[in-house]
Backbone as CSV, one residue per row, in Angstrom:
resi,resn,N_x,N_y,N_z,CA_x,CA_y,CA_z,C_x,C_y,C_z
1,UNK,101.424,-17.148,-115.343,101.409,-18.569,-115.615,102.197,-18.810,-116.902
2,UNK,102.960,-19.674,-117.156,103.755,-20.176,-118.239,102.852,-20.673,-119.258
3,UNK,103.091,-21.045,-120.499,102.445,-21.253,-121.755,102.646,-22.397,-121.168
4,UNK,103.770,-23.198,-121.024,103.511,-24.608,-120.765,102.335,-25.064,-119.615
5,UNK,102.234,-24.355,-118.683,101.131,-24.565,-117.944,99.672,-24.397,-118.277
6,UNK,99.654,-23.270,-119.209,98.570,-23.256,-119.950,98.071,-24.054,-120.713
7,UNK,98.940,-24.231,-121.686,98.865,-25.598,-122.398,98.006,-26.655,-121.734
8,UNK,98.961,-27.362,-120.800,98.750,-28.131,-119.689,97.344,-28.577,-119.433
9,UNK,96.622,-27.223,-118.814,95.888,-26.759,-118.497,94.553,-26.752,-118.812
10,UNK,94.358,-26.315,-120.417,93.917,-26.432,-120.979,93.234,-27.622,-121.761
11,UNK,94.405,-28.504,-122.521,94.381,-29.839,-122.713,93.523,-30.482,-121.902
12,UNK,93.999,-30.630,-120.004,93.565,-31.758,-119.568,92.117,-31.265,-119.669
13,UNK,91.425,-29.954,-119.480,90.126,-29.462,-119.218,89.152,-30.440,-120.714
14,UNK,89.767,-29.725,-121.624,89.101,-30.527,-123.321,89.285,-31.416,-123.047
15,UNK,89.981,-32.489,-122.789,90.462,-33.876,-123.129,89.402,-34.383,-122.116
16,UNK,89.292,-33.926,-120.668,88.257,-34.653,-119.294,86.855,-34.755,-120.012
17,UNK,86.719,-33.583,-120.559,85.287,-33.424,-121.161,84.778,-34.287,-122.353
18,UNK,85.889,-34.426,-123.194,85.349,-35.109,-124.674,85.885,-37.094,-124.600
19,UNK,86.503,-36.698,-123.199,86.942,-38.536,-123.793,85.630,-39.406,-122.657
20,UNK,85.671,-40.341,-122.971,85.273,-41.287,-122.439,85.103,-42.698,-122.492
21,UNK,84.773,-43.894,-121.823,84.933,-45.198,-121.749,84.175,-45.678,-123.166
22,UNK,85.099,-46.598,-123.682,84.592,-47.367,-125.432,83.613,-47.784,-125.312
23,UNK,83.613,-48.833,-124.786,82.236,-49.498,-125.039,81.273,-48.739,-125.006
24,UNK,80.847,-47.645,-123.714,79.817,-46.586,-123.664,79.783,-46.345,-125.183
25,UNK,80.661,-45.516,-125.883,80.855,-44.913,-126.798,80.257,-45.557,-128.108
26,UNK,80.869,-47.116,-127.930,79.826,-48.073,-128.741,78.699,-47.905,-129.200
27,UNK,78.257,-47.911,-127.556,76.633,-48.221,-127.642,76.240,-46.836,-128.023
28,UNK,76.307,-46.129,-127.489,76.009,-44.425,-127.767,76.251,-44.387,-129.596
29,UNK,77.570,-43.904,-130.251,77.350,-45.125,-131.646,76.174,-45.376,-132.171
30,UNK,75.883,-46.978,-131.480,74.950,-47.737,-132.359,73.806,-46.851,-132.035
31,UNK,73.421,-46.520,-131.286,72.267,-46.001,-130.602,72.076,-44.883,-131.704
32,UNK,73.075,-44.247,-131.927,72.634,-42.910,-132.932,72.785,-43.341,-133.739
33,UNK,73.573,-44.026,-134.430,73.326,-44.878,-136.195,71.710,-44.867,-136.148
34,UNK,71.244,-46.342,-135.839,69.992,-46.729,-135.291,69.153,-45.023,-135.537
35,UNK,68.657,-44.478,-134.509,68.139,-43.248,-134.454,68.357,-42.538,-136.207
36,UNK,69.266,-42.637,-136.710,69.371,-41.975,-137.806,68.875,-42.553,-139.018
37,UNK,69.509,-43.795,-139.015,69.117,-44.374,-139.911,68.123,-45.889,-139.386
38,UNK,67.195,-45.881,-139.472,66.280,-47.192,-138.468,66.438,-48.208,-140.015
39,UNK,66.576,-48.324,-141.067,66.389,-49.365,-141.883,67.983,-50.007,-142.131
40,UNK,68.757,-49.592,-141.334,69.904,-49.649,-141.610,70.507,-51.619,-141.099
41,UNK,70.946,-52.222,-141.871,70.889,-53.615,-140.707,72.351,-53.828,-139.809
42,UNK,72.698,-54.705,-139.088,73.197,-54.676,-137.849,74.765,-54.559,-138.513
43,UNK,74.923,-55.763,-139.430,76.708,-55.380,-140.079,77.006,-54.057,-140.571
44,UNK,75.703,-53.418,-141.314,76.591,-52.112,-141.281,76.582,-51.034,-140.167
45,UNK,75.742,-51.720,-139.111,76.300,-50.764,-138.069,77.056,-50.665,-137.258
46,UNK,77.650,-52.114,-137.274,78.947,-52.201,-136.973,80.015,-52.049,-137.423
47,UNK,80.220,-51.981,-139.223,81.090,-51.442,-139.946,81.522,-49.999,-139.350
48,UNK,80.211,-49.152,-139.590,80.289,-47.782,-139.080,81.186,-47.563,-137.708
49,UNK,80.660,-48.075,-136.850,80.647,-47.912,-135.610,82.543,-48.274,-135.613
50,UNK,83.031,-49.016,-136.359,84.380,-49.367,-136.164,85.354,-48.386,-137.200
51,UNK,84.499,-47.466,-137.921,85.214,-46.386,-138.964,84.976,-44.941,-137.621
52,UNK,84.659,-44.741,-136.564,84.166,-43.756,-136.335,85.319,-43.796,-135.371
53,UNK,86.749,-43.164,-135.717,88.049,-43.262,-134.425,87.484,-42.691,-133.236
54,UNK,88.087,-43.322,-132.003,87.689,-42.886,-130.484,87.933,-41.461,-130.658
55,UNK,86.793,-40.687,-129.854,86.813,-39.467,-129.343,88.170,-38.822,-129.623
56,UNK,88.851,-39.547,-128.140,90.175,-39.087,-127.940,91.660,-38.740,-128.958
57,UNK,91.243,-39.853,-129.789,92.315,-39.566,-130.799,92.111,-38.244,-131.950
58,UNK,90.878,-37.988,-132.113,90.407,-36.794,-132.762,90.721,-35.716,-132.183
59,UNK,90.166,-35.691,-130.907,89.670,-34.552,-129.997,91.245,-34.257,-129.639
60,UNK,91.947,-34.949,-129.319,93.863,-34.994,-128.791,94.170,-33.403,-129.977
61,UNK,94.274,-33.783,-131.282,94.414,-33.294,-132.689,93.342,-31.949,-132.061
62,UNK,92.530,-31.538,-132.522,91.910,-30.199,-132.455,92.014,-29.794,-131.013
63,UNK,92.514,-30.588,-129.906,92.518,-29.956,-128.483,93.842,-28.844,-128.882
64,UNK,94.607,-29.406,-129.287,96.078,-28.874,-129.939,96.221,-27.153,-130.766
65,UNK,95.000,-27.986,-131.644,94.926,-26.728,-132.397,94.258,-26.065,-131.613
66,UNK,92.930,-25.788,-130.846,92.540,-25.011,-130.530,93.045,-24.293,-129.550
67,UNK,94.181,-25.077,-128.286,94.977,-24.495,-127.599,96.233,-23.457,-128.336
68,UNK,96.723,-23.534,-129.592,97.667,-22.562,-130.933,96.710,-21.886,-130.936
69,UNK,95.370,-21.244,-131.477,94.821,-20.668,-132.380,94.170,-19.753,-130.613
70,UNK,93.941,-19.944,-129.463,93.624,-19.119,-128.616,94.817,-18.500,-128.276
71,UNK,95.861,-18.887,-128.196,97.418,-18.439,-127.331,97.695,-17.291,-128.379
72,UNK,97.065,-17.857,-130.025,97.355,-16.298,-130.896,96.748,-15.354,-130.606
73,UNK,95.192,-15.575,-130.207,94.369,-14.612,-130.825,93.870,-13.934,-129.098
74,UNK,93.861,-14.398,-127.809,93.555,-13.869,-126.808,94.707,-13.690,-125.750
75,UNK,94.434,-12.363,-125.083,95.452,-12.091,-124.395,96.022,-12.466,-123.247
76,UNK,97.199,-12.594,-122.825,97.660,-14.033,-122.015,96.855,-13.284,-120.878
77,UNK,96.893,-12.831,-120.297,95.832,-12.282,-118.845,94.368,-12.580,-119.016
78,UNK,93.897,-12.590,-119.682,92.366,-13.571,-120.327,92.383,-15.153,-119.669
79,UNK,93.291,-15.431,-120.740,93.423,-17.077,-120.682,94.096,-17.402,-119.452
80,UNK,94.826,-16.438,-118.732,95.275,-17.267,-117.129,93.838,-16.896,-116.505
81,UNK,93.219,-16.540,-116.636,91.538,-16.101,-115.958,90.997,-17.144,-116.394
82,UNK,90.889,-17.511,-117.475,90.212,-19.114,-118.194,90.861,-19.897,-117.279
83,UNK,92.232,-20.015,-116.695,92.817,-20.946,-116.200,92.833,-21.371,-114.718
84,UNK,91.805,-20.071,-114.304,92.217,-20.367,-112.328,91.603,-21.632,-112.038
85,UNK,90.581,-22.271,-112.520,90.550,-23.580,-112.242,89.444,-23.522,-111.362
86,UNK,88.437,-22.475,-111.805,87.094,-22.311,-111.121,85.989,-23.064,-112.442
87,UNK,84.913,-23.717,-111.726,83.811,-24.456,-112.824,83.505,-23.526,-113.656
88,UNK,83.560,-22.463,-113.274,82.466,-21.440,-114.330,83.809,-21.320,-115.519
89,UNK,85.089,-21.098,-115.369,86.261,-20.858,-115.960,86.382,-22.019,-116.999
90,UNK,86.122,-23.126,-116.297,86.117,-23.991,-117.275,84.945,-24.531,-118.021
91,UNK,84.144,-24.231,-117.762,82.993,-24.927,-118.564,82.862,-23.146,-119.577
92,UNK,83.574,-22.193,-119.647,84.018,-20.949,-120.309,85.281,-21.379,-121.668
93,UNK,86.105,-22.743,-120.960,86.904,-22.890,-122.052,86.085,-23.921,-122.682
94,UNK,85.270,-24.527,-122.341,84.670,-25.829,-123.399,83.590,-25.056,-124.250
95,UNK,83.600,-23.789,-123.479,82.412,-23.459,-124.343,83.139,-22.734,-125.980
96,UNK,84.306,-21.822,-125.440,85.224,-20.994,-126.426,85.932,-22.497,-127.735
97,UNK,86.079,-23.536,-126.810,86.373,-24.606,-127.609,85.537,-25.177,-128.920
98,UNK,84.147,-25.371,-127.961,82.892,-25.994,-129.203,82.868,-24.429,-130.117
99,UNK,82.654,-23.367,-129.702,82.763,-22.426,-130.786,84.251,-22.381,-131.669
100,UNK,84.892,-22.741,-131.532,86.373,-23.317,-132.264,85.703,-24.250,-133.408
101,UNK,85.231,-25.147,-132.616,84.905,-26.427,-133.708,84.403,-26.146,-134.851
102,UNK,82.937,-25.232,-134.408,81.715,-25.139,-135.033,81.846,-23.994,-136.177
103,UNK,83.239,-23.215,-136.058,83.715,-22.225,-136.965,83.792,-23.395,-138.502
104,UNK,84.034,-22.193,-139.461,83.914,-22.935,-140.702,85.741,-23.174,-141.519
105,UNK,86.382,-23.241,-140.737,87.973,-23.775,-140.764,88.089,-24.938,-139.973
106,UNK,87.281,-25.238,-138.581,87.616,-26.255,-138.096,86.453,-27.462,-139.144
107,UNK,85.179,-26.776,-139.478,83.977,-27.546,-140.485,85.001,-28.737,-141.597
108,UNK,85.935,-27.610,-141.768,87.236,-28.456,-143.396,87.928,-29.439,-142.666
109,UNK,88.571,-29.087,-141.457,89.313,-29.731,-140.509,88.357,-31.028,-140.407
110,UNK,87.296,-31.248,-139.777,86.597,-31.947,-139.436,86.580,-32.978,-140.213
111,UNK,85.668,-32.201,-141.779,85.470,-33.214,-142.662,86.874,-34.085,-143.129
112,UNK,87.962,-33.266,-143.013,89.379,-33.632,-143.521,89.719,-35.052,-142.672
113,UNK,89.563,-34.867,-141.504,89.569,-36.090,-140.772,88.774,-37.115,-141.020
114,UNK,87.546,-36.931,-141.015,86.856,-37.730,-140.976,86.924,-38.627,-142.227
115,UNK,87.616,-37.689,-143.257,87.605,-38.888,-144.735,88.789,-39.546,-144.608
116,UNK,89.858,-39.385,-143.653,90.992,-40.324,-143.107,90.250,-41.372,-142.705
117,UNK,89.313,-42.047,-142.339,88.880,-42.732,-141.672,87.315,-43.611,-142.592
118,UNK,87.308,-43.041,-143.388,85.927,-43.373,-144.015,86.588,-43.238,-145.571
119,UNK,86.332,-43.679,-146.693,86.383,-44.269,-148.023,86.462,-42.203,-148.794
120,UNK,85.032,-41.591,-148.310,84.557,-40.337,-149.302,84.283,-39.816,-148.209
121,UNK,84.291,-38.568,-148.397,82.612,-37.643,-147.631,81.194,-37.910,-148.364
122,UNK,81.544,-38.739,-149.285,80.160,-38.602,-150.462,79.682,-39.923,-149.458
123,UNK,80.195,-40.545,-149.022,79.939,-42.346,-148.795,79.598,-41.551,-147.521
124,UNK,77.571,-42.607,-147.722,76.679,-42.256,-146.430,77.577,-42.827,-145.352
125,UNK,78.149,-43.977,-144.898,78.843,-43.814,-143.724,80.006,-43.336,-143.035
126,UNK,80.677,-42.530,-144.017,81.104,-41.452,-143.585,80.771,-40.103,-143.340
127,UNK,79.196,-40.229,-143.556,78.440,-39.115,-143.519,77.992,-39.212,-142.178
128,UNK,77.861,-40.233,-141.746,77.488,-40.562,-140.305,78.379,-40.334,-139.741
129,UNK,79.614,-40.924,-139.725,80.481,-40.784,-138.869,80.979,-39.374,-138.525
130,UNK,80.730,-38.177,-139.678,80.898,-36.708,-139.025,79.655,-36.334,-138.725
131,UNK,78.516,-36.929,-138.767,77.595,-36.501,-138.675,77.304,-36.657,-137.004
132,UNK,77.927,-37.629,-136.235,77.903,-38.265,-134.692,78.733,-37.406,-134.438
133,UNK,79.626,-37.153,-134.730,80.911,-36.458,-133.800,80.073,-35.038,-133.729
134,UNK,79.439,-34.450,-134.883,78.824,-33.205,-134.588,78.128,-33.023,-133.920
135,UNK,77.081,-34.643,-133.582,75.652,-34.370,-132.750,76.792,-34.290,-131.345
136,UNK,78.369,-35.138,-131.023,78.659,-34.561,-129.578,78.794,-33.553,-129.255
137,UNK,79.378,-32.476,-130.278,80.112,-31.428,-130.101,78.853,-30.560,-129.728
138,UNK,77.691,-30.994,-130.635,76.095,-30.241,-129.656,75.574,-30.385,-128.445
139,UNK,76.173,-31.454,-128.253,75.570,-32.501,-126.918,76.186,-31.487,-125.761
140,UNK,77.551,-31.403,-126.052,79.092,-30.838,-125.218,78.067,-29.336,-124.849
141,UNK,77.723,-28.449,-126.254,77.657,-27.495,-125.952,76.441,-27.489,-124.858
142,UNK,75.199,-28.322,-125.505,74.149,-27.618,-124.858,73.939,-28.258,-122.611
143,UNK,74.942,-29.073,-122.436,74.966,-29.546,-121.714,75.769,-28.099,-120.458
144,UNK,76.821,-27.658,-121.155,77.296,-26.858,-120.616,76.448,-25.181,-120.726
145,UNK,75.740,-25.369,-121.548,74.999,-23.951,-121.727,73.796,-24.417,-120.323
146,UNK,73.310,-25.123,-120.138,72.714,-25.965,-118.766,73.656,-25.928,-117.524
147,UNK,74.718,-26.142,-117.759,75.587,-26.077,-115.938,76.122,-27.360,-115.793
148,UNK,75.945,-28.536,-116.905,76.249,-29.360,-116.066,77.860,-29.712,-117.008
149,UNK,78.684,-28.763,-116.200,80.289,-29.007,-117.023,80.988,-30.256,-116.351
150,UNK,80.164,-30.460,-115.433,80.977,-32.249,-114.997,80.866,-33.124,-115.313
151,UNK,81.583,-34.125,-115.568,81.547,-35.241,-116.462,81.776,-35.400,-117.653
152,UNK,82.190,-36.605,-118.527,82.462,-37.082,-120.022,81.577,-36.825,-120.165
153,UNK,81.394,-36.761,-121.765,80.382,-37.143,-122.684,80.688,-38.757,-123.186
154,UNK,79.310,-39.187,-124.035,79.140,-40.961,-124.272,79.178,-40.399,-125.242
């Protein structure tokens, strides 16, 4: 299989899994603001909720990197095995992916982004806002450690 296909390949698998419809995403959002913080009132949870960039535009950025940083480190006969395009194969790359994330280079990465988008890391709602993206990247994992690799996440 070609790197470009891999690539390919790869991408669309991360990208199916982590994107999904806004508004959901909204509410899912407010729903965990809320949950986190219950004294919190409604403008700033909508402030938040509008500092917290879509999934996709994040996830696009580390789908990238994490597709570079496997093509270095595993051997191309591995990753065309990641690639036959069987469920177990792929819910194998989302899993090698969230362990990407959850490493302590993508942790800098993370926070690095996330203060593009938020004032500090010190400023509580930018504390939220990496603080949600992490509860998905748990959500991602433990959903797939369960079987169920079909479907977005909210």
């Amino acid at each position: 299989m070609e790197e470009a296909k891999i690539r390919e390949y790869i991408h669309a698998v991360i990208m199916k899994k982590c994107t999904h419809d806004e508004s959901a995403r909204q509410n899912a959002i407010g729903e965990f603001i809320t949950m986190t913080m219950p004294n919190i009132d409604e403008r700033s949870v909508n402030n938040i909720k509008s500092m917290i960039p879509t999934i996709a535009e994040l996830y696009e950025k580390w789908a990238v990197m994490f597709i570079d940083r496997l093509l270095e480190t595993v051997p191309k006969n591995q990753i065309e095995e990641l690639c036959s395009g069987t469920p177990e194969n792929d819910s194998a790359l989302v899993l090698v992916y969230i362990m990407f994330m959850e490493s302590e280079r993508m942790e800098k990465q993370i926070a690095e982004d996330i203060s593009a988008y938020a004032p500090t890391q010190k400023d509580e709602q930018g504390n939220i806002a990496g603080e949600y993206i992490r509860a998905k990247l748990s959500q991602i994992a433990a959903e797939q450690e369960q079987g169920k690799a079909e479907g977005p996440i909210q």
